[in-house]
N, C-alpha and C positions, 0 to 999 in steps of 0.2 A: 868362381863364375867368370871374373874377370880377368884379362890378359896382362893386366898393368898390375905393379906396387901397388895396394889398398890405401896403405898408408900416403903417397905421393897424391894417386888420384884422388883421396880425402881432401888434401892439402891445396889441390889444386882448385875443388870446387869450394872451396874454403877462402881464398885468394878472391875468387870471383861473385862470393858473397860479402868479402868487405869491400871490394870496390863497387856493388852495389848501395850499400849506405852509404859510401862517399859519394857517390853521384844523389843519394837521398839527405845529404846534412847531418847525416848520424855522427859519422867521425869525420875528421880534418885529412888532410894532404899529409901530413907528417906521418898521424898514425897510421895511413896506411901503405907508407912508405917504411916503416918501423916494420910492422907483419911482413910484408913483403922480403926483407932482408932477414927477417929469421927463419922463416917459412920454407923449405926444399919442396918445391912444385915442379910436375912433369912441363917439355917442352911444349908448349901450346900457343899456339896465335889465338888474340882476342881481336883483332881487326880485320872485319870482315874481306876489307881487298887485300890487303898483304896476304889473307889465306887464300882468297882465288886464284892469288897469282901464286903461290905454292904450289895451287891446286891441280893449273896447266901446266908447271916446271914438270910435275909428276906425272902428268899424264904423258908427258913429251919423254918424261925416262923410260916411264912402260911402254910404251910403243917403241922406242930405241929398244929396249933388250928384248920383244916381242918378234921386233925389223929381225933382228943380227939373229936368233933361233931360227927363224922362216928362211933367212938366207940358206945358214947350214940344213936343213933339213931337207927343205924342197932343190936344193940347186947340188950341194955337196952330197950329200947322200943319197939322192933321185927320191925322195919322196911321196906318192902322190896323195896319201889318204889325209886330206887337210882336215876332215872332221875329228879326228883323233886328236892333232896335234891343237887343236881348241883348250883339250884338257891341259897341256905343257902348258900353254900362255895363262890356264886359272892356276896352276901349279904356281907360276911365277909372280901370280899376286898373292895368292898366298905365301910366298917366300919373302916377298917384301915388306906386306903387312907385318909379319914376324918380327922382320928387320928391325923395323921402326918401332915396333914395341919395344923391345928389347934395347933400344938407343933412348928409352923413355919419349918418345914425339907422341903426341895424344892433341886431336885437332888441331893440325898442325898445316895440311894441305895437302900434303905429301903422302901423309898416310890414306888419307882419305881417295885419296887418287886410286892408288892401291884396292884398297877397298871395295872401291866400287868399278872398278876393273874384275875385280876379280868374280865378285856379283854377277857381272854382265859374260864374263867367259864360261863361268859354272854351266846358266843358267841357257846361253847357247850350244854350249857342247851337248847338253842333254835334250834339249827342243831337237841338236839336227838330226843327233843320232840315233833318238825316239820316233820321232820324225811325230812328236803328241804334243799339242799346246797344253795339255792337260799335264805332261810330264816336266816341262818346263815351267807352270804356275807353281808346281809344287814341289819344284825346286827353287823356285823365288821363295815361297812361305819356308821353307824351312831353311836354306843358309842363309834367306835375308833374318830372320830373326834369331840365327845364330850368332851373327855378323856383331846385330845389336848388342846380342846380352852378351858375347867375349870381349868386345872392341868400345862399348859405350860408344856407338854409333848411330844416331837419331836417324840419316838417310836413311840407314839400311834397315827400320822398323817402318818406314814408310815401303822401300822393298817386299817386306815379308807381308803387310798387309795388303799391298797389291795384289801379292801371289795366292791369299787365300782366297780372294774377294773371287782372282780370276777362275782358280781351282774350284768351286763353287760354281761359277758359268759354266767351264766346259762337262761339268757334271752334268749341268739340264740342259745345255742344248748340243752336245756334243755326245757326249755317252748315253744321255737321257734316263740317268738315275734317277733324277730329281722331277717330275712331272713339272712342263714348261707352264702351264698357268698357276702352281703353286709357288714359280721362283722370286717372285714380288716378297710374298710374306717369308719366303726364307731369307732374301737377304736383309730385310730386317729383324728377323728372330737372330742373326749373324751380327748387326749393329747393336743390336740392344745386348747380346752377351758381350759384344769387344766393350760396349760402356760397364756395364757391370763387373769387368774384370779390371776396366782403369780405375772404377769407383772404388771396389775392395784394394787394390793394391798402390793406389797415391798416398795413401799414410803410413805406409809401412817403411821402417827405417832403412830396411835393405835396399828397397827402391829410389832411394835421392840420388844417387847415380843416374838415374834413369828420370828423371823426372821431365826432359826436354821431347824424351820418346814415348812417358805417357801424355803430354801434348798431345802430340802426333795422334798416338792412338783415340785420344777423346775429341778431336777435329776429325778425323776418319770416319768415325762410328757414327757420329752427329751428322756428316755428310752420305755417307753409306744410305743409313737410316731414312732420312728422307729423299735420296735418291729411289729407293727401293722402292713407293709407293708413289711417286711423283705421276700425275697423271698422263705429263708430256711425255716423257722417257718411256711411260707403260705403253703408251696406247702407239709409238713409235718403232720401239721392241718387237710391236705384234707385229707390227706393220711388216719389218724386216727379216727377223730373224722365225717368225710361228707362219708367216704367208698369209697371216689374215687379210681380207676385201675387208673396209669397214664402206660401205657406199652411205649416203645421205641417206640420212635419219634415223640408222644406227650407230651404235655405238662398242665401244668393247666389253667383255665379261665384264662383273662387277662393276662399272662403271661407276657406280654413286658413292662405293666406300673408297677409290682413290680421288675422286670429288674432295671427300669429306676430310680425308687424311690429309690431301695437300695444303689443307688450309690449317687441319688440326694439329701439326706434328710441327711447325713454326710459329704457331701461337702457343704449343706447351712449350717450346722451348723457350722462348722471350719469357713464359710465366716460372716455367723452373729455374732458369737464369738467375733472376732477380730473389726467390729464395734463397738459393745456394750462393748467391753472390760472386755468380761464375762467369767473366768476361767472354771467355771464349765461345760456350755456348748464346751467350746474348748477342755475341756479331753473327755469328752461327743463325737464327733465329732471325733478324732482321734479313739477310740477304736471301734467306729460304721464304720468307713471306715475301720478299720482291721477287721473287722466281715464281710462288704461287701467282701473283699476279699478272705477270709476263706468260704462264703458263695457260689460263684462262682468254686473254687478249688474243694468243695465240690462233685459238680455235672459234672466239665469238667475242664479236664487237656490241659492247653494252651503250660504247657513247663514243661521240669524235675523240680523235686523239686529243686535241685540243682541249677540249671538256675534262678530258681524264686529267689532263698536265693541271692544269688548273685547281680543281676536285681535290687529286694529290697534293700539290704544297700546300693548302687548306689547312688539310687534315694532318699534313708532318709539320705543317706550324704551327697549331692548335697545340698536338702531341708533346712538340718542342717547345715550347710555353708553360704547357703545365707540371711537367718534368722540372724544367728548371724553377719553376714557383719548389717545388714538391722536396727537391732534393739540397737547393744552394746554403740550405744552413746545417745539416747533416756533416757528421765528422767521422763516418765509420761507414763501411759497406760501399754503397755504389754512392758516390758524391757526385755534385757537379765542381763540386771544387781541386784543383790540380794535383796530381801524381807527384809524388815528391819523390819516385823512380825516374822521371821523365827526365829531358833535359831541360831544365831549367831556364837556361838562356833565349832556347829555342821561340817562344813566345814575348821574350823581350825583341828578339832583332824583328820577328814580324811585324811587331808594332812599329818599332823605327822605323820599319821600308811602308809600311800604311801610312804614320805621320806626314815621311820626309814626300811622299806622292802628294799628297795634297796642298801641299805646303806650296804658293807659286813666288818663289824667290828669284825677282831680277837683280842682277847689278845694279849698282848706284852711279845714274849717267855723269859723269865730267862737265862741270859748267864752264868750265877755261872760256868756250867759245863764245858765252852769251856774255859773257865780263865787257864793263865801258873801256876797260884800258886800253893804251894802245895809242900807238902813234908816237911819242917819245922820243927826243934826240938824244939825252943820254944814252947810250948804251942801249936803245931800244925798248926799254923797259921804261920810260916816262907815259907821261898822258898829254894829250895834246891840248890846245889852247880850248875846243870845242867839249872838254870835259865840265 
């Protein structure tokens, strides 16, 4: 499946789960400075800037050997059919990506450059030469999520779920396979399969490679999901893309079941969350019930803004209070008490920059001036008869 050493990429995400404990208190600095030295891991950057700046090194190569092809083709050779020659420049991220496999680099920046060069060449060569956005989405879903599973690449499964989301648009409103008031519920019948397939395949052994791109995938489907029945987006869609008139005092199709959804599909989520004791979806879930509610304001004023601001912190301090009553003596699942993943330090210096703020620390003024001394014939330094 993969393009790498099984063995090295084992090794590598193995490397990257002990210096996890090490930043959790599990093992010390030695030990994992001991694994590390026995360990043979692929070339990978773990520091997010050193790999962006990889990132544009590679982009700056690919466009250099992209530049020096286009010179010979369109000047030396008289060229003129540039839509073809799209395919040379994906040819050549694919040639590169190769490279660096095969040099063992595995998130590294450089490859990734590659990568997603070559993603974006694919995927334009066949948009212009189709001249079909529908041709082009699906060719983002399928060599974005080839990209993933050969390359262990997480962008590129963000990629390939774009291109089905969009291949699914140009169906209903484009081709018009899909009957345009039914595309609401398909692309949630679409989010709730992409979750059912993160849910079946996150504990299988084969997939820990991948575990960063079923992320991905279960923050997609969670967002998909409740984009697809959002009532702002629906009733905006009609607006745009179906030419509905919606005049005063009507409303769109269905209207009360994306009512009911906007508000229901971020309340199951915050309630399955805390089941499953699943972070991602409880952040998921909070900002989609603030979107339900931004969503509503939108269209009907219940009370002044003022009133609402107010109303609101109320009720998230209230929420925020009994939460923390509920949770701060709990030692498992969702605690209020700290991640021992985190950075540790991180909430010590804030408190020192909290402290040292309030703290009003003057100098201690020099009294030399207010001293009786003074006047003195010895050497200056006596006191005078008026002492």
């Amino acid at each position: 499946m993969t393009a790498y050493d099984k063995n090295l990429l084992a090794n590598t995400f193995f490397i990257a789960g002990a210096k996890s404990l090490k930043d959790g208190g599990f093992i010390t600095k030695a030990q994992l400075t001991d694994i590390r030295t026995k360990t043979p891991v692929l070339k990978s950057q773990g520091n997010i800037l050193v790999r962006l700046g990889f990132l544009l090194l590679g982009i700056l190569l690919y466009s250099s050997i992209v530049g020096a092809i286009s010179l010979f083709a369109f000047t030396i050779f008289n060229i003129s059919r540039y839509e073809w020659a799209i395919y040379v420049y994906a040819m050549v991220g694919a040639a590169g990506i190769e490279f660096f496999v095969r040099h063992d680099y595995f998130g590294y920046g450089l490859d990734d450059a590659f990568i997603l060069g070559f993603l974006s060449m694919i995927c334009l060569a066949i948009g212009i030469n189709t001249e079909s956005p529908t041709a082009a989405f699906a060719a983002m879903a399928v060599f974005g999520l080839v990209c993933c599973i050969r390359y262990v690449h997480t962008i590129s499964a963000l990629v390939g779920l774009i291109g089905i989301t969009g291949f699914l648009c140009c169906l209903a409103f484009d081709l018009e396979v899909i009957p345009k008031l039914y595309v609401p519920f398909t692309g949630l019948l679409l989010a709730i399969a992409m979750y059912l397939f993160y849910h079946k395949t996150q504990h299988k052994p084969e997939a820990y490679f991948y575990k960063q791109a079923l992320q991905v995938l279960q923050v997609f489907s969670l967002a998909l999901g409740y984009a697809s029945v959002n009532y702002l987006v629906i009733r905006e869609l009609s607006v745009d893309w179906m030419g509905m008139e919606i005049t005063p005092g009507n409303d769109i199709p269905l209207a009360w079941i994306f009512y009911i959804l906007t508000f229901a599909i971020p309340i199951g989520y915050l309630w399955y969350a805390l089941q499953i004791k699943s972070r991602e979806m409880l952040l998921m879930g909070a900002l989609a019930l603030g979107c339900s509610v931004m969503t509503i304001r939108y269209y009907y004023s219940i009370m002044p803004p003022e009133t609402a601001l107010i109303l609101a912190g109320m009720i998230l301090f209230a929420v925020a209070y009994l939460l923390i009553r509920k949770l701060r003596h709990k030692e498992s699942g969702i605690t209020f008490g700290r991640d021992r993943h985190s950075d540790k330090n991180a909430l010590l210096h804030a408190q020192a920059i909290l402290v040292n703020s309030q703290i009003n620390v003057k100098p201690a003024e020099s009294g030399s001036g207010d001293m009786p001394f003074g006047g003195g014939g010895f050497s200056g330094g006596g006191a005078s008869e008026t002492y």
